[in-house]
Structure formats: C-alpha cells, structure tokens
Steps between C-alpha positions, in 0.01 A plus 500: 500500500849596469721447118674221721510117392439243757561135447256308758673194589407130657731248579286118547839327676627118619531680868583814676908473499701516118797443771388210572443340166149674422419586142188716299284230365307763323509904455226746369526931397319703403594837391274801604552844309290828537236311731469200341624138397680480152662170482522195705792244514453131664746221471537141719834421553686179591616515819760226544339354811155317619211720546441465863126315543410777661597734269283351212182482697546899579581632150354175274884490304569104450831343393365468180385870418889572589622170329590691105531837716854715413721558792526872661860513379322457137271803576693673721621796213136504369366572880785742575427705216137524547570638876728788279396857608202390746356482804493180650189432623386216720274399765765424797752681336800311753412161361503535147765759418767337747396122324543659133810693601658178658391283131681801314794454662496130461477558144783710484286812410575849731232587770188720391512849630220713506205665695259225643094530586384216828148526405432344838655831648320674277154361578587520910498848450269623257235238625596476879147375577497175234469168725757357352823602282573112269440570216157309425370642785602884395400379138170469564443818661545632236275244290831437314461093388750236604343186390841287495676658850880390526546466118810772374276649174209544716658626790680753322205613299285532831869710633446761257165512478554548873783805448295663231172508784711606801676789279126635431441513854820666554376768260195571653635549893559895590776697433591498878440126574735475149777744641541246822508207321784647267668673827571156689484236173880508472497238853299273292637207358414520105531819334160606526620885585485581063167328522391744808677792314336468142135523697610760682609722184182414322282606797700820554473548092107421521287550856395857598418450843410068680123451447362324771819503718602774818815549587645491820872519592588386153294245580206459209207348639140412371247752555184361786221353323190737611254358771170440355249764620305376797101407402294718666168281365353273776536144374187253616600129640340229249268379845322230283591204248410646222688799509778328605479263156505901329816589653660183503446517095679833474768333702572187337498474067429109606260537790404152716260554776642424905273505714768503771659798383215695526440371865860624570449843370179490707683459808797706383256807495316417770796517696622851410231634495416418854843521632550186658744202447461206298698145399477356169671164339411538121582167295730559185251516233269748648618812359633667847687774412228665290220383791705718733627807246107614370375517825807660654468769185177554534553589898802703447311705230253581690677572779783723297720293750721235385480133589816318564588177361781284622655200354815269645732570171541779266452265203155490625448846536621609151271223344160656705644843323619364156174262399240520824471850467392560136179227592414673762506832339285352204276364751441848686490648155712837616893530572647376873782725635752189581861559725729219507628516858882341605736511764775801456770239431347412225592845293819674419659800742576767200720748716691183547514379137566825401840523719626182406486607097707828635765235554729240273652298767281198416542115463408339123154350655403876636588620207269301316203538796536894466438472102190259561378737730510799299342322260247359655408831663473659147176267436390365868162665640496316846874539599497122652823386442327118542477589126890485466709179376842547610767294554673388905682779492212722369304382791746652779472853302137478505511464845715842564234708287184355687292753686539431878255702656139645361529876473184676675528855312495528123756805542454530083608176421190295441563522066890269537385329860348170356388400883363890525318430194319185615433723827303737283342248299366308817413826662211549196452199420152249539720146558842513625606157401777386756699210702426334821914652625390823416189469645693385842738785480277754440428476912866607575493853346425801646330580147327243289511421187150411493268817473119508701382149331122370497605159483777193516485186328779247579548234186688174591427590866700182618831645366411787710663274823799461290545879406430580852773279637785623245389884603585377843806306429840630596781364251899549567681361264905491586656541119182770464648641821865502449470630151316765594723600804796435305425776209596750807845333539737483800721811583829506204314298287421793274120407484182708548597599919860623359300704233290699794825535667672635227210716378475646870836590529445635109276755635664625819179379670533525862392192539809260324649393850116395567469294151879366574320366804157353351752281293685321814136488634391302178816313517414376892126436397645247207730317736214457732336315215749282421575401823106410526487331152801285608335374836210469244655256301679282783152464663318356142768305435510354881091494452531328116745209603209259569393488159809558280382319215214796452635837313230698607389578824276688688501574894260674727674857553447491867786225499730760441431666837840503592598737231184760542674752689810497306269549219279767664857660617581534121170725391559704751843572368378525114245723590726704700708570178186550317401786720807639477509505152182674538596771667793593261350429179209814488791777547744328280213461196402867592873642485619328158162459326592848289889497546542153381237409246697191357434341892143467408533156441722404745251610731202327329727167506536602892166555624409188333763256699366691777168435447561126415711419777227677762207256373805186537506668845157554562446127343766350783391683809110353436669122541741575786346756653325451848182386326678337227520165576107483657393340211488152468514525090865627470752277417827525305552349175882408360701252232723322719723512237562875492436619857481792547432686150170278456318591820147627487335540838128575476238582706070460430214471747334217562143731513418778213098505606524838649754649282282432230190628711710827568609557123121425318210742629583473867206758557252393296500790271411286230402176355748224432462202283734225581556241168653210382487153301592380814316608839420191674552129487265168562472462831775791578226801367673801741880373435567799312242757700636426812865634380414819349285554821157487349250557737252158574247722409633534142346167296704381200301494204508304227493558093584126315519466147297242311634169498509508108754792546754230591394275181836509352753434798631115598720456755775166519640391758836331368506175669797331409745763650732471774398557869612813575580440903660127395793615194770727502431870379673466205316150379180694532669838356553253141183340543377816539676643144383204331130562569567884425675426177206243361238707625638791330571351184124369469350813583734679265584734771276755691590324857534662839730257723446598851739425776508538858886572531715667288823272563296205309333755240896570440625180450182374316519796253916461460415128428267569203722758379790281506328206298377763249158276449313823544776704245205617290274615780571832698548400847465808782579411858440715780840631701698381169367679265526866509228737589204555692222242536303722294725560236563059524127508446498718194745288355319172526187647375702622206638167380251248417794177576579645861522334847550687788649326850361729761503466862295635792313853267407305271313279657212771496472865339585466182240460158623300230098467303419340208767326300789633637533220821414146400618298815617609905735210598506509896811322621430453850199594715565834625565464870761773685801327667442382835875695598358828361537692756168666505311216439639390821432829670125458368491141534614528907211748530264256372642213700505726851119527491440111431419487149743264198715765297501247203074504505457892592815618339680300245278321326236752400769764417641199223137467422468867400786538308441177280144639425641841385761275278202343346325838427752607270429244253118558436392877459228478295234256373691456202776433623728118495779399707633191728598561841762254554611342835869338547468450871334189588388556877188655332426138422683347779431684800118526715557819486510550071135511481480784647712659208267321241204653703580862466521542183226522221299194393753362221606148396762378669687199346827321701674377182869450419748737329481301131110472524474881633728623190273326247213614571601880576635418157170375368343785661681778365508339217127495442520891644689629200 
C-alpha cells in the first residue's frame, strides 16, 4: 500500500436527513497505515432526539446506551482532528461525509477537506462480478467477519478491512487493465484516481512482462485455459449391477445404491447407442443428471463425437459443468473434453468495447461499466457477461457491447473472441453442455454451432415448449422502439443523422446531397409512426373505457385492424431510409476510414443505431405485416395510465410441436433422450408428449424414487387464511406477509416464497420491508432486487437467514440441497390468468375440438408447476423442509386433490397459522 493514512468511517444515525433534525447516535474509525489497522476510535453519542423504533431494532442502540453519552458538539474537535491529513474512507461515501460535514458545521467547526475513498465504488470495480456490493454481503466474500452488522466500531473495522483487501486486488490486476482504470478514474465520484495511480507505479516499478494475461488493443485479457486432450482409450459401459456399484463408488465419497438410476442409465445407453428416441420422467431423488452424463460420456467417447446436452436455464448448465462433471469424470476414471455452449448475446463484442475506450464522451454509470469490464476481462475465462453486477445504468452499456451476430470464420481472432473460443472448445469437445434457446436457434443458421454430434439429450424437456415459444415470439416494445429510433435524431437536431451529414459533406463524398436526403426520408418514416402510435392510443383508450377501474390491460391485436395498414405503411417507410443508409454508408466508411481516423467511433456508434433500429424494423413488419396478424396469440399489452410509452405488443403460437420436431434430430441421425421430473400426469400421462410432438410410438418411462426419499418433507395447508376469490387483494396481500413473516422467523430463514404475479410479490415484499420484522434476515425478491436469477440464487445460498420471493422461474430449475432451503411457501396455486392472451389462444383451440380448456389445459399445467415448486425443497434423502400452502382452494375446491395427488407420498396436515409455526418451530428446533 501507499505511505497514505485513511480514516475508515461509520456513521449509526436517528435517520437519513441532519436537515431535518437527524443526529449520529454512534460513530466508529479506524485508522489504516502501510496495509493495515493501527488504532480504532468508537464513541455513542447523545443525540438530542428519540431513537426511532426502527432504528434500535436495526443497529441494537437503546435510549439507555445513549442516555450518559456526550453530545457531537462535545466531540466534535476530537473527531475533526482525527480526520487531519486523511483519506476519508467509508462505505457509501455520500451518506456519511455529507451527515458529518453538516454536524461540523452545526458545531461551529469549518468543513473537512480532503481526498475521499467510496469503498462501494471501489469494490464495483475491482470485484464487478460480487452478487452484491452492502457491505456484509461484500464482507464475506472476502471471509472478512461482521458479527454485529449496523454497529459504527464494527462497521468501520469490517470498512477497512474491506479497503486494505480491495487495494491487494488492485495490485495484482495488469499494468494495462491498471493504466484504464487510472485513465477514466477522474469521472468517479471519490478520489480513487491516487489509489489507481500508486498500483500503477508499483506495477510499472515491478512486472516484466503480465503472466497469464494477452493483450489486445490495450485491452489485457486472461490467457484460454487449454482443452484437455481427447481419450483415445475405449471406455466399456458398466452392463451389470455390480459394476455399476464399482463405478458408482469412484463417483460418490458417500455412495447409496438406486436401483432406478441404474435403470435410467440403462435406457439412456440403450438409446444412443441404437439411435432412436426416448421419454423419461425421473423423480427428484434419483440422481438424473449423472444417470444421463455416464452413459452420454461413455457414447461420445467412443464415438470421438460429442453428445449434446440441453437444459432450460444457464444456471443449470453451469452446475452440470461446475459439480456433475467432476463425478462423472471420477466415474469414467479418465478426463471428459467439456464446452459450455450459449447464445452470442451472451458474450462481449471486443472491436466494439475496444472503440468505446478510444472515446471520453461518457455518462458517470458508463464510466463505471467500462472499469468493471476491464476488470472483469483481466480474470474472466468464459467472457459471459451474466457474470457481471452492474448497476441500471450499467445494464444499458452492457447491452451496446453484446455480440449480435455469431461470426462463422475465426479470421485470427479465436484467442480475444470469448464466443470463438467456446466455438473451438465445442468443436473438440465429448459433451457440449447447452440451453434449450440455443438449441432452437441453432436451426436458423446457415452454419451451426453444433459440430457432427452422436447424440442429444434434452433435460427438463417440458421447459422445452416454453423455450420454443419465446424463440418464436415477436416483441415490440414502444419506449424500446422510440429510444432506439430516437439516438438517430430528426434533421437540425445535431444528433447521430446530422453527424453522417456533416461527416459526408466533411469528405467531399459525392454522395452528401444523397445523405441530406436519407435524413428527410428518416424524418417522413418517424412521422408515419407517430401518426400510427396516436390512432394507437385513441383506439385502447376507446377499447379500455369499459373497465376503467383496471390499470392494465390487454387486447387481442387483431382489434386494432383499423390501424394495420397505417402501421404496415410506416415499415415500409423505415426500411426505405434504412436502405438508403445502406447504400451510402460502405463508400463513406471506405473514403474516411484512413483520412479521418478519429471517425472510427462515430462510425462504430453508427452502424450500431443502424443495426438496432433494422431488428425494431424487422421486429414491426412480422406483427403488421400481411401475415402478421394470422395468429391468434398476438395481442397488445399497455398501462392505461401512460399510453403510449408502456405498450408491448407480442406475438407466440398457439402450436410449437413441429418447431420443436424441426430443431431436435429431424432426420434421425441420432438418438434423443427426452427428460424431466415432470413428463406425465395421473390420468393426463401424454399432456406433455403431445406438445413437444412426441411420436405415440414413443412410451414415457418411468424412474421413482423410494418413498423413504421423501421421509423428511410435510406439507400444511394453512387453514385459517382468507379466501382468496372472496377478500380484497390487499387483505390477502397482509394475510399473506403475516404467514411469510412467522414462517420465516420459525425456520430462521432459508424460505423460497413463490408467487404467481409479480404485482402481489411487490407489494407483499414492500410490506415486510416496511414493518422491518424481517430487519435481520436478507430478503431477495425477484424484479426488485438486482441481478440475474442466477446471481439471486447465489445470494440466497450464500446467506444462511435468506428468503427469496420469486415468481414464475422459480417455481422449477433451481437447486437449493441440503441445509440451505428449509421451507417453499406457495401463495396461490399456480394457475395462468384466464385474460392471458395465449392461454386464450390455446384454450379456444382446445374448446373448438369439444374438449374443457380448464380439464385439458389449465388445470394440469397448475398441476405441473406446483409439483416442480415442491421439488425444490427435497433433493436428497437427507434432506428437511415444509412445503407450505397459503391458498386454500387446495382444501376447498374438488379439484385440490388432484394437487395433493401429484406429488410424493408425504404427510399432509390442514392446521392453522399459530399451530403450523409451533411445530415448524419444534421441528427445527429438534433439527439443530
């Protein structure tokens, strides 16, 4: 570390506003010199004012600890001088500072001036990929302790242990990745550019040469972690039980035989080996990844041709790689080429990157995204920028540097092109582990991504109807629209259309008049818009007047009929321009690439508007063009508060069968195992089949678990809540928190809440929040909190006090084993709206050939989805947990048994909230 001082500070407060009468109840330092802590201060003081309730349940500060306690104005010199010559250091740097500034000045002292460290900045940056940035969180990533959270002395103490961590980090990142962050620090809020600068000097003082690290464009990236070489050895199936019980021991350190695991990899085999299609539903507790994976590595070593292996959600996918794999290597006793397979999106567009850090012209929020991504590609090795945590703002920058399109040709770029790497990788590889919307858009490219396979296994096979339908779906979105037609900017408004203007006329290109002309053609295509927007907006609101109490609405799009050809009338215009702009942009790039190098990012900001605004184009035209409204599953979407900026118009088939025939093995080529908990349902066994297309010929088979698997799951049915159809939302929304909050506190935490909409997972979650019951717990909500579902996942596993309200993914997909989920609260039975549009559009199918859409449609599809909820609770024979219903039609209705029915054989008791919480508290009780 540098010969600096820094003086870590934490402010425990009465509020949030010293303007408004708010005082420090209680502040901690600590002092950290040449790397480490060498003296701590820690005083309470008397603040003049009731601690807010509140306030004492977060930090544990009581009148009576601040009762004797000297005011600030009796400390005030005493603070003041310890800040003397320092950096001030806190976490959230533009709380504390501005609250001790404004108590300074109250006490007549002069403002502190110095250099100040936001160690929340700090950690954004130099750990862009950390779930979460408060300070406990961040903490333990470190395995820093805070036993005593939201107390000053600890707080501060965890702060500097914190800054003295981060700073190490700083020093190990390359000289290049250190250069950047130095370059651009100066936009940052706290003065973290001497911070950046001292690491920099060091490094340029010390390193000959970045070990492990190429560089690229200035760019210093991690070198590729070499492929394993390919076994050429033949590897022998384990045909009989006993050899089976010899792998399974290499496998597993704590080995349990299952006899339907073998029977799985039996037919797993089987089927690849004779290249023919098979269903499987596999019951939690089987073991069905790793009854799938040996036999698929077995086959693809033999064959030296990979098998594929697709999941619905990329969480899944890295968990086959991250702990599947290694058990299946063990088993096979020699090393398994593996290739992690996504979408392009999913991985950063360097040429793009790259032009962006040519230029300073930035926002504070892409500021801060560029120096978390040049981080984070100093130490990534998959380039998945999934793995980044950035803030709103962040997110739209992320967006500009996606990859758009899969390159076909290495052209020399396969060591810096992450999605070029994972090419390679899958190219040589024995599994290529991938995702059901990969998988689907795999059939729309000339060249696959998938090399000559031996084999396809499909895990949670259901989801694969899902996948298929968003692959399908088209998706405007108005403010997604005129955002992204608006970055090109009328004629004279000095905007991106201007710029090629200007530039044309710059180069004495013939074609300016031409370019002066694409602009009054964009400016014709946008007033075509708005003229079809407005009639789009008198029409909903003319449509919505029947119902005016309801905010949200949905209509059928083919009840805007009237407006179609004005719509149609305005993609023809857009892509007029857009052709136009084609046509001049080639010779313009050609003639000023070399004469006017500083364009080069103008013209990478240009080409992608361009590109952006053709897929908005490409997007509209598929909903009003001539076969755009043939679909009885499109419909438009809209607030009818804010018409017309919330309008989403979307469009799905009804029928993915032969999509999904067309995308998986449509020749036969190959065998294909189908699999899933969930496959079939009493007396609905094909429900599932019959959607992907399965052939009659194709039996489901089946692989249960014992019933003693299921030895420690209850389920309750809370009988003394309100009737959901007979009491206001929000009476059943506090009902709701109630149950939550008890249930919570007896478990101690480790609770999945599972919703069906996300307006009452909102208001339930604000109304725990607000009564601060669950202060002490860590409470992650799905849309609220930030990140992916993934990265929501990793953070409840993390904390053992969390609860997680999650809506429709998390219903299914997602492992929480062992101790780490003690209860899944379901707060309503999981049937889809009877106004979602394509639920009607299926739903009218069903009807049209004689059959009841609530028997063949809605019902079994709420059946399915409250059977995956239960299977995230139990995933192994050791494992406890209640599953815990708030919705009493289970109980109520003829049609609840049929709930109870498909699930495992496990107790089921109807008891009341008080009764439930004692004995989950007796029982976890007598667990620990």
């Amino acid at each position: 570390m540098d010969g600096k001082r820094y003086a870590v500070v934490d402010l425990e407060t009465t509020g949030h506003s010293p303007k408004s009468g708010d005082r420090i109840i209680e502040i901690g330092m600590a002092l950290v010199e040449n790397g480490r802590v060498t003296k701590t201060y820690a005083t309470f003081l008397k603040p003049g004012r009731k601690i807010p309730a509140f306030i004492s349940s977060l930090t544990g500060i009581r009148e009576k600890d601040v009762a004797d306690a000297p005011l600030f104005e009796d400390r005030a010199a005493e603070i003041r001088e310890w800040l003397e010559g320092c950096v001030f250091v806190a976490h959230n740097v533009s709380f504390d500072l501005p609250f001790l500034q404004h108590e300074f000045r109250r006490a007549g002292l002069p403002k502190w001036s110095g250099e100040t460290v936001d160690t929340v900045e700090l950690a954004k940056i130099i750990c862009p990929s950390a779930p979460s940035f408060k300070l406990q969180d961040i903490a333990a990533e470190f395995g820093i302790g805070l036993e005593n959270a939201h107390r000053a002395i600890e707080d501060a103490a965890a702060t500097a242990e914190l800054l003295i961590r981060l700073q190490e980090e700083t020093d190990k990142l390359p000289e290049p990745t250190l250069s950047i962050l130095h370059k651009r620090s100066f936009r940052l809020k706290s003065d973290l550019s001497s911070l950046f600068y001292e690491a920099l000097k060091k490094k340029r003082r010390h390193v000959a040469g970045e070990k492990g690290h190429f560089i690229w464009k200035g760019i210093a990236m991690k070198n590729p972690i070499p492929q394993k070489n390919r076994v050429s050895a033949d590897i022998g199936y384990p045909e009989g039980k006993d050899a089976k019980k010899t792998l399974f021991r290499h496998a597993f350190e704590n080995y349990e035989e299952r006899p339907a695991q073998s029977a799985m990899m039996d037919a797993v085999y089987g089927s690849l080996e004779s290249k023919t299609e098979i269903a499987v539903e596999a019951a939690t507790g089987i073991g069905k990844t790793f009854a799938y994976l040996l036999p698929a590595a077995v086959h693809s070593v033999r064959e030296r041709r990979p098998v594929v292996i697709s999941t619905h959600t990329n969480h899944l996918t890295e968990q086959i790689i991250g702990r599947d794999m290694e058990k299946a290597e063990r088993a096979v006793g020699v090393p398994l080429r593996t290739a992690l397979l996504k979408g392009v999106g999913h991985y950063i567009d360097l040429e793009r990157f790259a032009g962006i850090l040519a230029a300073e012209d930035e926002s504070y929020d892409e500021t801060l995204a560029i120096l978390q991504v040049v981080v984070w590609l100093a130490g990534t090795e998959t380039g998945d920028m999934e793995e980044l945590n950035v803030s709103g703002g962040g997110r739209l920058f992320l967006d500009k540097i996606r990859k758009y399109r899969a390159a076909v040709r290495d052209n020399g770029l396969e060591n810096s092109d992450f999605y070029l790497r994972s090419l390679h990788r899958a190219r040589n590889a024995d599994l290529i582990i991938t995702n059901h919307a990969m998988l689907l858009s795999a059939q729309d490219r000339s060249h696959s991504p998938f090399p000559n396979i031996s084999g396809m296994v499909i895990d949670e096979a259901h989801q694969f109807i899902t996948a298929a339908r968003a692959h399908a779906e088209t998706l405007f979105s108005y403010t997604d629209f005129k955002y992204t037609l608006g970055q090109m900017g009328k004629p004279g408004e000095g905007l991106l259309q201007d710029r090629f203007v200007s530039l044309s006329r710059k180069t004495g290109m013939p074609g300016e008049r031409e370019a002066v002309r694409s602009g009054e053609m964009y400016d014709r295509a946008m007033d075509a818009f708005d003229a079809a927007f407005e009639g789009m907006q008198s029409l909903i609101q003319a449509l919505g007047s029947d119902r005016p109490h309801e905010q949200k609405r949905t209509f059928a799009l083919a009840d805007l009929e009237p407006l179609v050809l004005l719509c149609r009338e305005a993609g023809e215009l857009l892509y007029a321009y857009l052709d136009k702009v084609a046509e001049l942009t080639g010779p313009l790039m050609n003639g000023a690439g070399e004469k006017y190098p500083e364009e080069a990012r103008f013209f990478s900001e240009w080409q992608h508007w361009v590109r952006e605004i053709r897929l908005q184009a490409t997007g509209w035209m598929e909903l009003f063009g001539p076969a755009g409204l043939d679909d009885a599953a499109a419909w438009i979407e809209a607030d009818m508060r804010s018409i017309p900026g919330s309008l989403k118009i979307v469009r799905q088939p009804a029928d993915v069968s032969g999509m999904i025939r067309q995308a998986v093995n449509p020749d036969g080529r190959f065998g294909v195992i189908w699999t899933s908990g969930t496959l079939s349902l009493p007396g609905r066994e094909r429900f599932i089949a019959d959607q992907i297309g399965l052939p009659k010929t194709v039996e489901i088979q089946k692989f249960a678990a014992p019933p003693e698997f299921y030895r420690g799951a209850k389920m309750y049915i809370v009988s003394d809540m309100p009737d959901i159809l007979n009491v206001p939302q929000q009476e059943y929304i506090e009902s709701v928190a109630d149950a939550v909050v008890q249930a919570v506190i007896a478990t101690g935490g480790r609770c999945f809440v599972l919703f069906t909409s996300h307006d009452m997972l909102r208001k339930t979650y604000e109304l725990i929040v607000d009564s601060e019951l669950l202060a002490e717990h860590m409470l992650i909500a799905q849309g609220i909190t930030p990140g992916s579902r993934m990265r929501l996942l990793k953070s409840f596993q993390r904390f053992s006090n969390s609860v997680l309200f999650g809506t429709d993914s998390f219903w299914e997909g997602v492992d929480a084993p062992g101790d780490a989920l003690a209860a899944v609260i379901v707060v309503r039975l999981p049937f889809s709206s009877p106004e979602n549009p394509l639920f009607k559009a299926r739903a009218a199918r069903i009807a049209a050939s004689g059959k009841n859409p609530f028997q063949e449609l809605s019902l079994p599809e709420a059946i399915i989805k409250f059977r995956q909820g239960f299977g995230r609770l139990i995933r192994s024979s050791s494992d406890r947990g209640a599953y815990i219903v708030l919705d009493r039609r289970i109980e109520k209705k003829s049609y609840g048994h049929d709930f109870v029915r498909a699930l495992p054989p496990v107790p089921v008791e109807k008891v009341g909230l008080g009764d439930m919480v004692i004995e989950l508290e007796s029982w976890y009780n007598d667990e620990v």
